[in-house]
C-alpha positions in Angstrom: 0.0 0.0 0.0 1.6 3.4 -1.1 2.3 5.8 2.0 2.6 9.6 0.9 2.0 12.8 2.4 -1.4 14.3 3.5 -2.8 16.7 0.6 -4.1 20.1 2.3 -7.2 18.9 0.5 -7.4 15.6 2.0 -8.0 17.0 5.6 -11.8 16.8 5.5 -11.3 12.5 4.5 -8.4 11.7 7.5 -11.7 12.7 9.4 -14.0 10.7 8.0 -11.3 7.8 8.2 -10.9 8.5 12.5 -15.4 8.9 12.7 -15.5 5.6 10.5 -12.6 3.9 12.3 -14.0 4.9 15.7 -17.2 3.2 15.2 -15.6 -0.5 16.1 -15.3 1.1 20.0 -19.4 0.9 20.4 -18.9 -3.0 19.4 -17.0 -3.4 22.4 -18.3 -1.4 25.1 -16.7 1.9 24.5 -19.3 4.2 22.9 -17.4 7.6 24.2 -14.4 6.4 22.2 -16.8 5.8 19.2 -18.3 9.6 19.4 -15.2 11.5 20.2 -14.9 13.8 17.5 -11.3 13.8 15.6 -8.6 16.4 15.9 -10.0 19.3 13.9 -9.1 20.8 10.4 -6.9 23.6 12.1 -5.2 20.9 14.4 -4.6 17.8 11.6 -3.5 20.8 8.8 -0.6 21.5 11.7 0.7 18.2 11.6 0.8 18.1 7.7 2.7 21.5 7.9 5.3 20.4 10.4 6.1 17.1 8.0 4.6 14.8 10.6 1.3 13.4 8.6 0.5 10.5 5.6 -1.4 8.6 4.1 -1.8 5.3 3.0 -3.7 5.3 -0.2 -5.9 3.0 -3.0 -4.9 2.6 -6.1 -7.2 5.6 -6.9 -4.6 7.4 -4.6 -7.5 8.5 -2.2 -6.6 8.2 1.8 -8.0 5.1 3.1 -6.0 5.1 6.3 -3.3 7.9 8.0 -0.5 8.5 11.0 0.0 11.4 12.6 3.2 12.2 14.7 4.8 14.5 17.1 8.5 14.7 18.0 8.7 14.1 21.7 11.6 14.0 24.3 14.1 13.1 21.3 11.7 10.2 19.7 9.0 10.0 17.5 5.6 9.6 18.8 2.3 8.1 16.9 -0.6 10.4 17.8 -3.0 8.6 15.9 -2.9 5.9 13.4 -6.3 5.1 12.1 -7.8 2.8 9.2 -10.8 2.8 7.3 -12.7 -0.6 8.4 -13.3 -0.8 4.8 -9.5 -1.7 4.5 -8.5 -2.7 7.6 -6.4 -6.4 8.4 -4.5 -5.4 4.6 -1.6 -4.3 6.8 -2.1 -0.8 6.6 -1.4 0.5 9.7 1.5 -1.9 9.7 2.5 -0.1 6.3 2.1 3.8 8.1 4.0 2.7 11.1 6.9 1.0 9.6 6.6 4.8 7.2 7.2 6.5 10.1 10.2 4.0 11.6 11.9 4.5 8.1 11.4 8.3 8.7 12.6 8.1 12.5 15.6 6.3 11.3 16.4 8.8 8.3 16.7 11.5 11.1 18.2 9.3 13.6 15.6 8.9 15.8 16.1 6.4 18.4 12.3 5.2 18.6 8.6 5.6 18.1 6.3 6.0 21.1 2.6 5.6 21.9 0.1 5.5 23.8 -3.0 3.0 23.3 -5.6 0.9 25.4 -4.1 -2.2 26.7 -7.5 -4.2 26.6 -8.8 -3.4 23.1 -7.4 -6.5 20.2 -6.4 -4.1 17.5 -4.3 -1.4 20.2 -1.7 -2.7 22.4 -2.1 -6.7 21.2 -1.6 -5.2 17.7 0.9 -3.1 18.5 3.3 -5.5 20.4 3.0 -7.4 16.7 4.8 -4.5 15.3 7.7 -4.7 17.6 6.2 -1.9 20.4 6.9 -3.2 24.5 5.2 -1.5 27.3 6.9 0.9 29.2 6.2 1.3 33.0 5.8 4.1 34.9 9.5 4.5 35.7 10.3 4.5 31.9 8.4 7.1 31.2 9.9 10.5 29.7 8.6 14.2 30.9 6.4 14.2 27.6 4.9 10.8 27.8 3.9 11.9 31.3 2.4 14.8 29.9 0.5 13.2 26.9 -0.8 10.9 29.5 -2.1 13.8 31.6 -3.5 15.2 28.5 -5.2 11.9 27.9 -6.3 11.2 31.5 -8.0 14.8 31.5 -9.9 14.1 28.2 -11.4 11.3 29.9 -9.5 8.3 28.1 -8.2 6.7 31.2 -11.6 5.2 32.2 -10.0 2.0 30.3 -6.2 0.9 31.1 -3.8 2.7 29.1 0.0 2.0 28.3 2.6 3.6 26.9 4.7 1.5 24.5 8.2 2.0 22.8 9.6 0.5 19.8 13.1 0.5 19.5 14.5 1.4 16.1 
């Protein structure tokens, strides 16, 4: 699956992608997750803008999945990585993250972080398939400890949480 840039155009469909992706969370119990509302247009266009946003696209080169990321404490960190359900288990999100590693690497990042719900098949299970390990409190940095803040304010910690590093 090509990975490429986000289009300033394509804005509008990386939401569509997180609303439609969402939806899986009322299937198991988590409806808030399901109707949070994605980052806005003004947030998601500053992520294209510092570099830090792509696509993984059809053959008709329209977004059907996307990874955001934010430089943090000297890594790379995965803000969101979301998949149409239309196209998900194609490796897509497998394709966006190793995008990202290969960019992390280019610019001698030593690893990509995130944060995810430990309980949920297709966040921390899946993401210990892509080479990810769970961090413990002691291990984390001053930003993961502030994105977790972020996160527990926003209401997200209601389910277990973890933050998980990949070594590159």
């Amino acid at each position: 699956m090509p990975v490429r840039v986000v289009h300033p155009d394509e804005l509008t469909a990386l939401q569509d992608i997180e609303r439609a992706a969402g939806r899986c969370f009322r299937d198991i119990g988590m409806p808030e997750i399901a109707d949070d509302e994605p980052l806005s247009l003004a947030e998601l266009a500053s992520y294209r803008l510092a570099g830090l946003a792509w696509v993984a696209v059809d053959a008709a080169d329209a977004p059907v999945g996307y990874l955001i990321a934010e430089r943090v404490d000297g890594g790379m960190h995965v803000e969101q990585v979301s998949v149409h359900p239309d196209h998900a288990r194609r490796g897509i999100g497998r394709s966006l993250l190793e995008h990202l590693a290969a960019v992390a690497v280019g610019e001698g990042v030593p690893a990509l972080t995130l944060t995810t719900f430990t309980e949920v098949p297709w966040n921390a299970p899946y993401y210990v398939r892509c080479g990810f390990r769970p961090l413990g409190e002691e291990a984390l940095t001053p930003g993961l400890r502030e994105i977790r803040a972020r996160e527990a304010a926003h209401g997200l910690d209601r389910w277990p949480r973890v933050c998980m590093r990949r070594d590159l």
